[in-house]
N, CA, C and O atoms as a MOPAC input file, in Angstrom:
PM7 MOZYME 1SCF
protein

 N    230.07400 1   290.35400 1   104.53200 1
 C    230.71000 1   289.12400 1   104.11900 1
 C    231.79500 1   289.38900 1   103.08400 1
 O    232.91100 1   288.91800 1   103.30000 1
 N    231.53300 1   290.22500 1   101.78100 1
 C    232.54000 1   290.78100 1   100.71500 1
 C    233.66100 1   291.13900 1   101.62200 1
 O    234.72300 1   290.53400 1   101.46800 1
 N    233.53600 1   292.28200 1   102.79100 1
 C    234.86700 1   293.17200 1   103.06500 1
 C    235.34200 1   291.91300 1   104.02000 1
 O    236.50700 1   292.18200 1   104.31200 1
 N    235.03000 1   290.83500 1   104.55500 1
 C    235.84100 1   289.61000 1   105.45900 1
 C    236.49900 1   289.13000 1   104.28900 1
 O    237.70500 1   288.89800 1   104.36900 1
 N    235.89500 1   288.94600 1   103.21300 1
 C    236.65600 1   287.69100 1   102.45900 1
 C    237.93700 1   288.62800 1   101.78800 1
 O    239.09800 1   288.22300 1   101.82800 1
 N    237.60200 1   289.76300 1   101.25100 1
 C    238.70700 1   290.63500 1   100.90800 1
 C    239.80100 1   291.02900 1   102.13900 1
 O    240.93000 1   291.48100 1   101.94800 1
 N    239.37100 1   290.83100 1   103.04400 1
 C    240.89700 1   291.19800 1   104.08500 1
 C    241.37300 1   290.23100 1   104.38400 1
 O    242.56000 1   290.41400 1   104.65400 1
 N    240.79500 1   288.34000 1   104.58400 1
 C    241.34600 1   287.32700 1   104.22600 1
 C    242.31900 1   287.08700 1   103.06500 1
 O    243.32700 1   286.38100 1   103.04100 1
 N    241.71400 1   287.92200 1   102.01300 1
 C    242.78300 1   287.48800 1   100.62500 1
 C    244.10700 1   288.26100 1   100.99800 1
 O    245.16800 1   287.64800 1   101.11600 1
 N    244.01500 1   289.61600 1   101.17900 1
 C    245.11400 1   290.54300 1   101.11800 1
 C    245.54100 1   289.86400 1   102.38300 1
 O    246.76900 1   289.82600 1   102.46700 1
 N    244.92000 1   289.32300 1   103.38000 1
 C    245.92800 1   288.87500 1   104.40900 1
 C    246.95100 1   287.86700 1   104.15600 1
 O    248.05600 1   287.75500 1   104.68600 1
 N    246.35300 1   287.09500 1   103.18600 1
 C    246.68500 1   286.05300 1   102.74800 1
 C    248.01100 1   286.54800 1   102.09300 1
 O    249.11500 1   286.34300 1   102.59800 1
 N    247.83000 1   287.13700 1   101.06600 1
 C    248.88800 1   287.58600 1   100.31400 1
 C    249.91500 1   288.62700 1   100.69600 1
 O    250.84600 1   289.04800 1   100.00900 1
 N    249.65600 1   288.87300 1   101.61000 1
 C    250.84400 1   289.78700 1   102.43500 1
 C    251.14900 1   288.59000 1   103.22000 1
 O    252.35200 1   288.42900 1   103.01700 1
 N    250.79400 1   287.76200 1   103.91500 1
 C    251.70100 1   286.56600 1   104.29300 1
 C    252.56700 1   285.82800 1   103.19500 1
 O    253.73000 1   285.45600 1   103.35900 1
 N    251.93900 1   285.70200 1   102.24500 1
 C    252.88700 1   284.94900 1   100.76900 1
 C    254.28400 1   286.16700 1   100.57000 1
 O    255.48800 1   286.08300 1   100.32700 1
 N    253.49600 1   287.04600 1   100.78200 1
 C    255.12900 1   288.29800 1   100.36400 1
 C    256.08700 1   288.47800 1   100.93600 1
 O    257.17200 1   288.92200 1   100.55900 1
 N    255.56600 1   287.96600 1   102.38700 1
 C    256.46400 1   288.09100 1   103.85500 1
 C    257.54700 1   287.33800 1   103.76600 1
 O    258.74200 1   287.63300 1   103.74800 1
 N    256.63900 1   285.70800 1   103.67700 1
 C    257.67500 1   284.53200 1   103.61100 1
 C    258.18700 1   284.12400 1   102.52500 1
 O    259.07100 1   283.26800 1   102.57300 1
 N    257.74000 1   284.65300 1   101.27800 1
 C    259.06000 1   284.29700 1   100.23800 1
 C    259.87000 1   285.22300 1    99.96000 1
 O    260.71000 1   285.00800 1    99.08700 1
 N    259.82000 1   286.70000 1   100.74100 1
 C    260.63100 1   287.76300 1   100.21300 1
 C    260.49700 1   288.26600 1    99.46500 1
 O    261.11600 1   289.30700 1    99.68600 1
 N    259.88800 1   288.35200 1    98.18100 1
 C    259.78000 1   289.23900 1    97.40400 1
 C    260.79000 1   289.00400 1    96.91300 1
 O    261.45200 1   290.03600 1    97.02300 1
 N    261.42500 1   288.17500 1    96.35600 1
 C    262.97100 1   288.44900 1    96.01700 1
 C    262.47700 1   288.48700 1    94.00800 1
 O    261.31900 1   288.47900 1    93.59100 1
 N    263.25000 1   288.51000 1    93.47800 1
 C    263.57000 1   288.56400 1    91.84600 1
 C    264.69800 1   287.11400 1    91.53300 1
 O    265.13700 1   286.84800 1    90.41400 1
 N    264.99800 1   286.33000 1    92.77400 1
 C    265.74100 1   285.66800 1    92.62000 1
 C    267.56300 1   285.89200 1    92.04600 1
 O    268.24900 1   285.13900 1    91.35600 1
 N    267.75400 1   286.64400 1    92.40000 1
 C    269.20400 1   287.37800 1    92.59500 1
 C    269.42800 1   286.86100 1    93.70000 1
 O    268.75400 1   286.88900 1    94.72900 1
 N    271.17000 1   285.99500 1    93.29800 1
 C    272.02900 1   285.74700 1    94.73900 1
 C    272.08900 1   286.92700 1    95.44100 1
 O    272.34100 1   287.90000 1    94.73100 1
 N    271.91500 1   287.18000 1    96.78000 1
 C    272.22500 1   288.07100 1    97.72500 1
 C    273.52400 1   288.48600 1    97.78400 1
 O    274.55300 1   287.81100 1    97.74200 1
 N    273.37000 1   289.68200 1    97.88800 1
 C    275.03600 1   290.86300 1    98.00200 1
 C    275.71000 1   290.49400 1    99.24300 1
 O    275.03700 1   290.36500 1   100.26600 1
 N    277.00900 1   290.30700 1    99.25600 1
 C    277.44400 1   290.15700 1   100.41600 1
 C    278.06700 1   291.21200 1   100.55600 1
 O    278.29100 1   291.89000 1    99.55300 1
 N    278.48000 1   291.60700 1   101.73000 1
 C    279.18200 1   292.41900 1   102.30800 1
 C    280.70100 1   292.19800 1   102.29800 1
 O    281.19700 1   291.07200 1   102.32400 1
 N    281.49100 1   293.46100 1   102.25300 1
 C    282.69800 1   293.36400 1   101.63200 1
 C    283.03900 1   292.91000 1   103.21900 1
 O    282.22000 1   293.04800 1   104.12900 1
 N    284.00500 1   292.50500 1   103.34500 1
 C    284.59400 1   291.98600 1   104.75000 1
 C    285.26800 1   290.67100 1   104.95800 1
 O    285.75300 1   290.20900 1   103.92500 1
 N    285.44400 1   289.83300 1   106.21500 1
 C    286.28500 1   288.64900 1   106.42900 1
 C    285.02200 1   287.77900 1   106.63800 1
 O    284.15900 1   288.04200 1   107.47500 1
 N    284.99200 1   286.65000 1   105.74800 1
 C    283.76300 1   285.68100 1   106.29400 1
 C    284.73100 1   284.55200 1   106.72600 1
 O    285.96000 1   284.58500 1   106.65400 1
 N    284.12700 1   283.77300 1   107.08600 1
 C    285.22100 1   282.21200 1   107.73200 1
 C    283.56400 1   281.44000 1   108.15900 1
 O    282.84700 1   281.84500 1   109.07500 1
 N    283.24700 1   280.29500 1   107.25700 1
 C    282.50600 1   279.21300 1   107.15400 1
 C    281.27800 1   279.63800 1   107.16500 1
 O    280.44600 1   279.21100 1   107.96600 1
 N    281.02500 1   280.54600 1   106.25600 1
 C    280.26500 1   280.79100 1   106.01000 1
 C    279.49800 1   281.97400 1   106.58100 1
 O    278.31700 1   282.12700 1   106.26900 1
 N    280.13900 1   282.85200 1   107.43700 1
 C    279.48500 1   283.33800 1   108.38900 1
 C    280.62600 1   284.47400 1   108.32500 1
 O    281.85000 1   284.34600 1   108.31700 1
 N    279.64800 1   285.87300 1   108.27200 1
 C    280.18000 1   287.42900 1   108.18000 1
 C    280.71700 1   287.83300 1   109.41000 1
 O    280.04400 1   287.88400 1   110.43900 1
 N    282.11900 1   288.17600 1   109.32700 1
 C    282.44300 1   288.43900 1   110.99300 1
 C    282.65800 1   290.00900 1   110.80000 1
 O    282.54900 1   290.60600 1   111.87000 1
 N    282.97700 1   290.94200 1   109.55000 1
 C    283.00400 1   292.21900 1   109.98300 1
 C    283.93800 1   292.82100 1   108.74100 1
 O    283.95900 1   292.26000 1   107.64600 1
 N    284.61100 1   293.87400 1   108.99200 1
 C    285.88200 1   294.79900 1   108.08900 1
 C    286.80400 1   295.04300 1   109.13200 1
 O    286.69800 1   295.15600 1   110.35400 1
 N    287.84500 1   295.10100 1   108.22900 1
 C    289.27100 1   295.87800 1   108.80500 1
 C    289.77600 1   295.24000 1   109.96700 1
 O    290.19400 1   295.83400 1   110.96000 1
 N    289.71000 1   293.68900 1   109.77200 1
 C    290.51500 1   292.75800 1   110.89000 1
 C    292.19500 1   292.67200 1   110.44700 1
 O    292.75200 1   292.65800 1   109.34900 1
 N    292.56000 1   292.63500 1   111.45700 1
 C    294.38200 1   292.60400 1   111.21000 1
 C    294.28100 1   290.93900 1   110.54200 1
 O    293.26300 1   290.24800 1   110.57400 1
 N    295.42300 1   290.59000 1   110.03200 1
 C    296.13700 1   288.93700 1   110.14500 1
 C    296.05500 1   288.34900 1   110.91600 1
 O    295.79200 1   287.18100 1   110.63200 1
 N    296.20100 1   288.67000 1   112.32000 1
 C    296.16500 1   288.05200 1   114.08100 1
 C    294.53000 1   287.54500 1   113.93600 1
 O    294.11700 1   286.39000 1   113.83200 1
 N    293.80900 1   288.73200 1   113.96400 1
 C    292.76700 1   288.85100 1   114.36900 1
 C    291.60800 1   287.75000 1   113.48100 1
 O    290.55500 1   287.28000 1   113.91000 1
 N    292.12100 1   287.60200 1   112.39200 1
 C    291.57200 1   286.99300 1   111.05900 1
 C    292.05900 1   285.38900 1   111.44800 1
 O    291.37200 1   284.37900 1   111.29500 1
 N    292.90600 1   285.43600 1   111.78200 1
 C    293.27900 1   284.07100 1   112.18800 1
 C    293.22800 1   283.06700 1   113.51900 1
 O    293.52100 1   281.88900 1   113.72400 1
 N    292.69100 1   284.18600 1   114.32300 1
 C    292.32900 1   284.61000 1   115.95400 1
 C    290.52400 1   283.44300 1   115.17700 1
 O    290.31200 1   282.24200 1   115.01600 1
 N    289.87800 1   284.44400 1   114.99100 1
 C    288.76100 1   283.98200 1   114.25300 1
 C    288.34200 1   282.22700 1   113.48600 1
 O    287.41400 1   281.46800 1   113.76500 1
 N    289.44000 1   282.08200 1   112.49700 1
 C    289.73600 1   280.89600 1   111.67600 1
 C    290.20700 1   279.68300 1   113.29800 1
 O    289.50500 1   278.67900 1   113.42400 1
 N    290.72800 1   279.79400 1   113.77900 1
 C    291.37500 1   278.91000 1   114.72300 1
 C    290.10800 1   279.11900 1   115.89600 1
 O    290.17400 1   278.14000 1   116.63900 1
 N    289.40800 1   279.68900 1   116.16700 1
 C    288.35400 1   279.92500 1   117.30500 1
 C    287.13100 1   279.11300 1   116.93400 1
 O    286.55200 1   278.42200 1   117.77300 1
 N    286.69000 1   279.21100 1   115.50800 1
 C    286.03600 1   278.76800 1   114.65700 1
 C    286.07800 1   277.20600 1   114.25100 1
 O    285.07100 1   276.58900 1   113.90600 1
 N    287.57400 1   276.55300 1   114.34900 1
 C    287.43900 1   275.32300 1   113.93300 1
 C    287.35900 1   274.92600 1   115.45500 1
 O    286.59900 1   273.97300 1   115.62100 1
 N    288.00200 1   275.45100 1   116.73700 1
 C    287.72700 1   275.26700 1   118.02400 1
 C    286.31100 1   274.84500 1   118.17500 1
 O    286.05000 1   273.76800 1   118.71000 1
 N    285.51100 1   275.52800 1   117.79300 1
 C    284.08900 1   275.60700 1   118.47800 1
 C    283.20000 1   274.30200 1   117.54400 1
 O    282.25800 1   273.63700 1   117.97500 1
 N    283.80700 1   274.21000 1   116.23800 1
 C    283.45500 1   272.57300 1   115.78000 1
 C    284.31000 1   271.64000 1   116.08500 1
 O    284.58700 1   270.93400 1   115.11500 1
 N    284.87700 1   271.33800 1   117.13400 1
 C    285.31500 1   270.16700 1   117.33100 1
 C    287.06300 1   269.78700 1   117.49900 1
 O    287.65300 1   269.03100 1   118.27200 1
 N    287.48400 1   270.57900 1   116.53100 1
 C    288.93700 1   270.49800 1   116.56900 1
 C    289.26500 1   271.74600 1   117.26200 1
 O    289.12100 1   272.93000 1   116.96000 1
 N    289.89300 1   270.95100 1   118.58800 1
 C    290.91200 1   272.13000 1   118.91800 1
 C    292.24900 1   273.10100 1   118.48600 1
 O    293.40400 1   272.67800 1   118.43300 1
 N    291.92700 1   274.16300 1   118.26300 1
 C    292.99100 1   275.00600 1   117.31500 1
 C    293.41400 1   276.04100 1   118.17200 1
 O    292.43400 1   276.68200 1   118.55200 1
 N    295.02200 1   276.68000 1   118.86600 1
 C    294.99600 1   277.76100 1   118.86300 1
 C    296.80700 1   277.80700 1   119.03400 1
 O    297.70000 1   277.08800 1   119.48300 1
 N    296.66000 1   279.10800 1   118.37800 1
 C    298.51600 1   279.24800 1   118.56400 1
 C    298.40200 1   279.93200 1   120.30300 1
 O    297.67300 1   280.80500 1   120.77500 1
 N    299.03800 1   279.42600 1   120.66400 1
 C    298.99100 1   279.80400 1   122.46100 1
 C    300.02900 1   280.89200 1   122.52700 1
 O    299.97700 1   281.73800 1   123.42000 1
 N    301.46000 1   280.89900 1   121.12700 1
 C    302.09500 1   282.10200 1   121.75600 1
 C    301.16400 1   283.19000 1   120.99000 1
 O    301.09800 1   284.08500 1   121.83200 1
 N    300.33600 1   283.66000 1   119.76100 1
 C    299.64700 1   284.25900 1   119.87000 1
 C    298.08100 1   284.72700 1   120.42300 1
 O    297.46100 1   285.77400 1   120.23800 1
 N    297.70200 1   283.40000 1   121.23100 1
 C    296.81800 1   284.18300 1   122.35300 1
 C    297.32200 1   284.68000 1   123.42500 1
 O    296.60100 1   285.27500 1   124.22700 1
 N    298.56500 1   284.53100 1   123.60800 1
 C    299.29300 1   285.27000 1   125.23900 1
 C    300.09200 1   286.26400 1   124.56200 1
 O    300.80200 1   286.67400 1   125.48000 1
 N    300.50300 1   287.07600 1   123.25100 1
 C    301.11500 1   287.80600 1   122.59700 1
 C    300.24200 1   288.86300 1   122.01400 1
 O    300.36300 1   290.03000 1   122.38800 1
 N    299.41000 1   288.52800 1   121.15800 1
 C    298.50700 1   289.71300 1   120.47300 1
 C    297.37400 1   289.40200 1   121.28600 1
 O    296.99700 1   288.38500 1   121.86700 1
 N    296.92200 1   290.60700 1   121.15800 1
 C    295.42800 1   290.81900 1   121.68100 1
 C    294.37600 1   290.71200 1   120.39000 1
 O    293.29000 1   290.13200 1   120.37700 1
 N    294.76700 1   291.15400 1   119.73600 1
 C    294.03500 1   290.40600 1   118.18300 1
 C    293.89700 1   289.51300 1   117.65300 1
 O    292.96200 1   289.43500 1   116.85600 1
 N    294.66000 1   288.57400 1   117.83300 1
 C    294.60400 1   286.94100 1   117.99700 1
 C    293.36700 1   286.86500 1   119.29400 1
 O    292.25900 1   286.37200 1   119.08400 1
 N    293.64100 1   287.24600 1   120.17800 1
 C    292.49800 1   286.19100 1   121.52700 1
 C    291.80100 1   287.01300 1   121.13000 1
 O    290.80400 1   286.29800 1   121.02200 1
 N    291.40300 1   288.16600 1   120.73800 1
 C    289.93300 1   288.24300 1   120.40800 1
 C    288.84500 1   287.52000 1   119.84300 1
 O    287.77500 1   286.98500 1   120.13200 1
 N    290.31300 1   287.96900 1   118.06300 1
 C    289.30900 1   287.10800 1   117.07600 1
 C    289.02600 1   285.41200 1   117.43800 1
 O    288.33400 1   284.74300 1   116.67000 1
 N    289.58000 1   284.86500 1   118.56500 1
 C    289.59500 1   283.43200 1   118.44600 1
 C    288.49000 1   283.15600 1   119.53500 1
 O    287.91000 1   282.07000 1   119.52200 1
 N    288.18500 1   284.11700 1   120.48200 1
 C    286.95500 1   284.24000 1   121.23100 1
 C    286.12900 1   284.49900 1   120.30100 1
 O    285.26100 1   283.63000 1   120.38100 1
 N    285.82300 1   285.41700 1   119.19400 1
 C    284.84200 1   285.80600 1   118.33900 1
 C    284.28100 1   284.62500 1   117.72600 1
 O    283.14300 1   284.16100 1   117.64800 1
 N    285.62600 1   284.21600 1   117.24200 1
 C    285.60800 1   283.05100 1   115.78500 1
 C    284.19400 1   281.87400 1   116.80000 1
 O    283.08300 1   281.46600 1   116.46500 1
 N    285.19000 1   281.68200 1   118.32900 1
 C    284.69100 1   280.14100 1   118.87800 1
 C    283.20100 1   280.40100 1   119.19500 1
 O    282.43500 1   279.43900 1   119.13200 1
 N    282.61900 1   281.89500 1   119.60600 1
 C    281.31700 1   282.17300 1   119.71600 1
 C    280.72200 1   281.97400 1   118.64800 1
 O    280.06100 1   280.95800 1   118.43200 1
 N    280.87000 1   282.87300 1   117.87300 1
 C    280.04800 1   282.99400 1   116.33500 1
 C    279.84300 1   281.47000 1   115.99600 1
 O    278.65400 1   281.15100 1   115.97400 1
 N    280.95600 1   280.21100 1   115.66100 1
 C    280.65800 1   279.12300 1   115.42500 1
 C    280.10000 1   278.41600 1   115.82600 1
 O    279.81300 1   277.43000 1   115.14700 1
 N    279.76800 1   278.51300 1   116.80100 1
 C    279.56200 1   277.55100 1   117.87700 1
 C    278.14800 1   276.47800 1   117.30200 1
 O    277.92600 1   275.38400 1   117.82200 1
 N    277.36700 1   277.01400 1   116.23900 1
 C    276.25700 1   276.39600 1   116.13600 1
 C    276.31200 1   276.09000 1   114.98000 1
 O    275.35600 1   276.11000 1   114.20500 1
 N    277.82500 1   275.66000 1   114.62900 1
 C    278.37200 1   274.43300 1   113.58400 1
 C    278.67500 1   273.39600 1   113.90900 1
 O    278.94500 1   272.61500 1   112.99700 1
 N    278.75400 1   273.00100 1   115.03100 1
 C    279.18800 1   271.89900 1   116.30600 1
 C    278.24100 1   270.99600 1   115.34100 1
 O    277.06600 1   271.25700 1   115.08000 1
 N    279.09400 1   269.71600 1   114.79100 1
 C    278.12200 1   268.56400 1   114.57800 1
 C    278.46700 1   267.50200 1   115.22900 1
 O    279.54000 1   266.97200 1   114.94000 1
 N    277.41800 1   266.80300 1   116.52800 1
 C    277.55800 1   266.18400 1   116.79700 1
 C    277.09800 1   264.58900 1   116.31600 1
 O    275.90900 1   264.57100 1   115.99800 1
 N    277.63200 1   263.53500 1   116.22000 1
 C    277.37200 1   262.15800 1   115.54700 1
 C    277.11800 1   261.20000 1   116.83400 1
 O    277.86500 1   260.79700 1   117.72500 1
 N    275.63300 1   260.99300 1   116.52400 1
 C    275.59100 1   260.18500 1   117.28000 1
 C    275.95200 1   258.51700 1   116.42700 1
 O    276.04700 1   258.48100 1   115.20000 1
 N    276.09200 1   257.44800 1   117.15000 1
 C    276.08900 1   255.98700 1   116.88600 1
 C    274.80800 1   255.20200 1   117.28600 1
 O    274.74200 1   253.98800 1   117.09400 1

């Protein structure tokens, strides 16, 4: 009965450690790189590509955004704006009435 109730506790408490993290309460480090709404897309994106992203991104919530001569011009533009519209996509707020 002792060794059940003792692997209940430690079970217990390795579930408490799991789900609060263990943290010390320190904001989390971010990673050096391009974020756009909140959300880490990577390092070493060109201007095109960064903005490819930003315009793909407001695409995928609702407003349509894209420079058309740089998605038929750079390839770093239509990437990042495929990237941007994926990655966002589950910022979409829809309102109902």
């Amino acid at each position: 009965m002792f060794h059940q109730k003792t692997l209940s506790l430690s079970f217990i408490a390795s579930l408490i450690f799991f789900f609060t993290g263990c943290t010390n309460g320190e904001k989390p480090v971010y990673k050096e790189g391009y974020y756009h709404s909140g959300i880490y897309f990577g390092k070493n994106f060109s201007a095109d590509y960064q903005q490819g992203i930003a315009d793909g991104c407001r695409t995928s919530k609702g407003v349509y955004t894209k420079s058309h001569d740089l998605f038929n011009s750079r390839q770093d533009y239509n990437d990042g704006w495929f990237m941007g519209r994926n990655r966002c996509l589950h910022l979409l707020v829809v309102e109902e009435d």
